[in-house]
Backbone bond lengths (Angstrom), bond angles and torsions (degrees), N, CA, C in turn:
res aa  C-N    CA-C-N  psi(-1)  N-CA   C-N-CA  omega(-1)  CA-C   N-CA-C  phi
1 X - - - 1.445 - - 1.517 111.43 -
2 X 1.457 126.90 -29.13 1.457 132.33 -176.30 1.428 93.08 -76.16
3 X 1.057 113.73 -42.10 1.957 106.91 -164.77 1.027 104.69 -72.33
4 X 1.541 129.80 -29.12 1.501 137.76 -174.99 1.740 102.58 -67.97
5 X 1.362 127.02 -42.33 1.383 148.01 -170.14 1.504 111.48 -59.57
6 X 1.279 99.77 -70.63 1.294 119.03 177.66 1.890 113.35 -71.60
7 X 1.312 109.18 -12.36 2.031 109.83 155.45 1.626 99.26 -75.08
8 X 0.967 118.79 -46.85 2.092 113.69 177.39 0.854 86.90 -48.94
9 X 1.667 135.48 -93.82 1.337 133.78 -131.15 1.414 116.80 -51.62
10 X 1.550 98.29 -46.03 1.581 103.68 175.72 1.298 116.06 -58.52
11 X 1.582 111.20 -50.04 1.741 90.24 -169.21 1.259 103.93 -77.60
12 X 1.078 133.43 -31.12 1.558 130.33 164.74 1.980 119.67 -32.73
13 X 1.485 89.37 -32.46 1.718 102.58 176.16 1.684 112.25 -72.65
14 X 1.563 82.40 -56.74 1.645 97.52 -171.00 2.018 112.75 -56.15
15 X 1.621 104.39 -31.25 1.711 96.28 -177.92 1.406 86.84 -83.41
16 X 1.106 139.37 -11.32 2.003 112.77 -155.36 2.131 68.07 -93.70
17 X 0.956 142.88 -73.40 1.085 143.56 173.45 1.658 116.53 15.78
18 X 1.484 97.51 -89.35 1.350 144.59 155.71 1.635 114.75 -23.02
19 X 1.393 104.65 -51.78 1.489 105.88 169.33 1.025 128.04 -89.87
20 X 1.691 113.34 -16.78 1.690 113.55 169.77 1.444 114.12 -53.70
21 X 1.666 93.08 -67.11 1.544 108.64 157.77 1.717 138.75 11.80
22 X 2.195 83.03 -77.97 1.460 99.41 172.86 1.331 99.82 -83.75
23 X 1.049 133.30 -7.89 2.067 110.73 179.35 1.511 112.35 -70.67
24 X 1.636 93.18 -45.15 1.750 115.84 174.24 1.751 116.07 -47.36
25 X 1.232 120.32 -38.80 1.388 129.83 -167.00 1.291 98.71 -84.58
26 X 1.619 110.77 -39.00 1.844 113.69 -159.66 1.832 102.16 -95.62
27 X 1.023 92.79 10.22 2.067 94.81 165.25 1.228 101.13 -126.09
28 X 1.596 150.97 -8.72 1.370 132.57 -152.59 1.672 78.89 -139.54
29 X 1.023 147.41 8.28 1.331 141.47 -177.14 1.790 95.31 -111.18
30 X 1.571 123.70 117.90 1.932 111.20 179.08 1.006 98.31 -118.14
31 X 1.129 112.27 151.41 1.853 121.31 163.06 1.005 134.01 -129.59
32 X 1.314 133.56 107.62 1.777 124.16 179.94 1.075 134.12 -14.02
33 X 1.494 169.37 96.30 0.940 141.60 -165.67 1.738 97.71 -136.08
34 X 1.158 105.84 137.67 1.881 119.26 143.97 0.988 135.16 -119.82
35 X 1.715 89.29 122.41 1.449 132.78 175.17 1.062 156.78 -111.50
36 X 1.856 81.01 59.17 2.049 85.92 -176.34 1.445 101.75 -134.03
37 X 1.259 118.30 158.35 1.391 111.58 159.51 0.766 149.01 -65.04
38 X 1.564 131.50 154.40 1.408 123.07 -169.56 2.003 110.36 -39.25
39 X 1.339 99.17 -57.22 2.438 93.23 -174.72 1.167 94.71 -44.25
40 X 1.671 123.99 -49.89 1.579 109.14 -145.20 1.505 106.41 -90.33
41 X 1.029 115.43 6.69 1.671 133.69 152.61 1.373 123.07 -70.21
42 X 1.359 100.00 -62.22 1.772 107.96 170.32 1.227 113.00 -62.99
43 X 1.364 142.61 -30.63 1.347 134.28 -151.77 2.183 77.47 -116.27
44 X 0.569 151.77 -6.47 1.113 140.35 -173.92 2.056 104.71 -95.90
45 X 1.252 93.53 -57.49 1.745 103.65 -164.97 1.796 92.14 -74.09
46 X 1.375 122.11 -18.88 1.747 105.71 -177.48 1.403 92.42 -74.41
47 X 1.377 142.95 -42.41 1.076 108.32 -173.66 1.577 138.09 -84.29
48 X 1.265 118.41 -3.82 1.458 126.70 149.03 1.572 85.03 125.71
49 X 1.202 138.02 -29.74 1.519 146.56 -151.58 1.347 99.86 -64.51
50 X 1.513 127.31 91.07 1.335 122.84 159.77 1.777 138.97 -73.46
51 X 1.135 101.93 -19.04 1.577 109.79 156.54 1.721 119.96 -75.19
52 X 1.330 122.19 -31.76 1.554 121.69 -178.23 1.362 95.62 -80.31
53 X 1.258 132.07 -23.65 1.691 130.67 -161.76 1.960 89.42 -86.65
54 X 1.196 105.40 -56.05 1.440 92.45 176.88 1.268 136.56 -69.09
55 X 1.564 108.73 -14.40 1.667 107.17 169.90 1.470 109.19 -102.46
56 X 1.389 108.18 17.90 1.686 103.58 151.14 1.827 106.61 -104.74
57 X 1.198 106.59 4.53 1.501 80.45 -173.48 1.584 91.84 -107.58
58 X 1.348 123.20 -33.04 1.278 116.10 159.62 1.597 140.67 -61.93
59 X 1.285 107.91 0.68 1.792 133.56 139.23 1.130 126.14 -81.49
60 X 1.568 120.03 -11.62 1.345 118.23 -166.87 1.559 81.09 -101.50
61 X 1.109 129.26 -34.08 1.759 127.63 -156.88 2.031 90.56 -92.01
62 X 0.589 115.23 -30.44 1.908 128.92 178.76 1.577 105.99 -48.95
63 X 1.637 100.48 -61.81 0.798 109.58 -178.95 1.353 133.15 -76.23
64 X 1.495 106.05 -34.55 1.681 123.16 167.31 2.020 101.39 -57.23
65 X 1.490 118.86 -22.58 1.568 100.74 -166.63 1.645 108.91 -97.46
66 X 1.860 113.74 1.75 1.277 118.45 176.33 1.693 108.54 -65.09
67 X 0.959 104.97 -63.79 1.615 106.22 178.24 1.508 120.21 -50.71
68 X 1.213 124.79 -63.77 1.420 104.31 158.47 1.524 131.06 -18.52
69 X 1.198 120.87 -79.15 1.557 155.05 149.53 1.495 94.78 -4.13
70 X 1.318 117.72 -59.83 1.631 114.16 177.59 1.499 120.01 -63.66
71 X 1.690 121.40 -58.88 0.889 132.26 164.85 1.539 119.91 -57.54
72 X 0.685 150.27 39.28 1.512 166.03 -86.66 1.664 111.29 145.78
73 X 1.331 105.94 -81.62 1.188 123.00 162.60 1.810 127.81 -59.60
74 X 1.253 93.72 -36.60 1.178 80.99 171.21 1.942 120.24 -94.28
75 X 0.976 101.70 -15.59 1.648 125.06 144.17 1.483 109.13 -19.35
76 X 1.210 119.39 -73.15 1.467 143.28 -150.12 1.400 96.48 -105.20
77 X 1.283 142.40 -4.31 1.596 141.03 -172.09 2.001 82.03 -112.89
78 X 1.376 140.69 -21.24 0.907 153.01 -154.81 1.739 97.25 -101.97
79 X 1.559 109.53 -72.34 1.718 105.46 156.56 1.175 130.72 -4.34
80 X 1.375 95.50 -100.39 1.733 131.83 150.85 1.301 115.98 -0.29
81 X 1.378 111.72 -65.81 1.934 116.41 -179.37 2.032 105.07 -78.54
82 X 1.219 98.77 -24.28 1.919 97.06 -179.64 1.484 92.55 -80.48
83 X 1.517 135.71 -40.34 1.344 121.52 -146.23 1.737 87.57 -87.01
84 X 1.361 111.40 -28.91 1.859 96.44 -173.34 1.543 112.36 -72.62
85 X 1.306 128.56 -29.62 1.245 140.84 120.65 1.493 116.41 43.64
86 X 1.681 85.72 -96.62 1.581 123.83 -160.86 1.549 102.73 -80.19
């Protein structure tokens, strides 16, 4: 029964571990990305304006990371009520 105890605890260690881990990598790891659509591409690059072209695409990516962010959260508010549960 002790050897059985101490296999929970561990793997119980090893995923909380495991996921710090990946939280750590998936905020300190960045990547370029473009994110606009084809109009707001065309109507952006004809006019030569390279600062307005980038603070629309960095609104377009702002806005694309709200929804995640929710589902996410509500993800983990979803956890939370199954794991008290068990």
């Amino acid at each position: 029964m002790l050897i059985k105890a101490t296999n929970i605890k561990n793997n119980t260690f090893n995923s909380k571990v495991r996921t710090l881990l990946f939280g750590i990598c998936f905020f300190l790891i960045s990547v370029t990305t473009n994110a606009q659509c084809a109009m707001c591409r065309a109507a952006l690059t004809s006019e030569g304006n390279k600062t307005k072209a980038e603070a629309v695409n960095d609104g377009i990516v702002y806005l694309m990371v709200i929804p995640y962010l929710l589902v996410g959260g509500i993800g983990y508010v979803i956890y939370r009520m199954k794991k008290k549960k068990s």
